[in-house]
N, C-alpha and C positions, 0 to 999 in steps of 0.2 A: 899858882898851884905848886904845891911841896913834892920835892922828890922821892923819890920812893928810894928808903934803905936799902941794903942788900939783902934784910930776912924778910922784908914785905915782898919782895923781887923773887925769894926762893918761894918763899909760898905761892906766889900767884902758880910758880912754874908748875909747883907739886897739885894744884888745884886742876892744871890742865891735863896733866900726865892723868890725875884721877878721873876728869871727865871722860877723856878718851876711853878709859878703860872701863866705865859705865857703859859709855853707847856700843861699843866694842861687844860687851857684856847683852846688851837687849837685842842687838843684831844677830847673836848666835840664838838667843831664846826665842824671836820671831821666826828664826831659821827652823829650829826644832819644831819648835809648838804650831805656829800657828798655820806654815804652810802644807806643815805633813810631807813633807820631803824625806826623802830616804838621806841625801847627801844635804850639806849647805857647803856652800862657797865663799868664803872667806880667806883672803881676797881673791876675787873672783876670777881677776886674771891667772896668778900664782895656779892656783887650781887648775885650771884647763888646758897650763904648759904641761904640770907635771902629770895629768891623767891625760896628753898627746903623747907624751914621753916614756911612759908605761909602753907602748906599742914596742919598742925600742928591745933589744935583750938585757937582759938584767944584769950584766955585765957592765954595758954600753950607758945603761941608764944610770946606775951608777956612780959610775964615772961621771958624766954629765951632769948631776946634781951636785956631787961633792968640788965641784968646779964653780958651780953659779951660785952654793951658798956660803953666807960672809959668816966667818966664825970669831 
């Protein structure tokens, strides 16, 4: 079996980064459309630190996110 180039190698990568962002894409639109939910959650955990977190004073809360998000 032949090895793979390095622009067969990019593209596989760029194929995957595409898919992701496909299923990414229909997870929101299932989200909207078809459950009739008011919110979606994506990702689902993230979500329900930061709406426990909200409880918090907005101060506090804050502070606490601009901590745990990677910039």
């Amino acid at each position: 079996m032949p090895k793979a180039t390095p622009k067969i190698s990019k593209l596989k990568v760029n194929t995957n980064k595409e898919l992701k962002i496909i299923l990414s894409a229909e997870k929101i639109y299932t989200g909207i459309v078809n459950k009739q939910a008011f919110e979606i959650h994506f990702p689902k955990g993230l979500t329900l630190i930061l709406k426990f977190l909200r409880i918090l004073p907005y101060k506090i809360y804050l502070f606490l996110v601009d901590k745990f998000v990677k910039r």
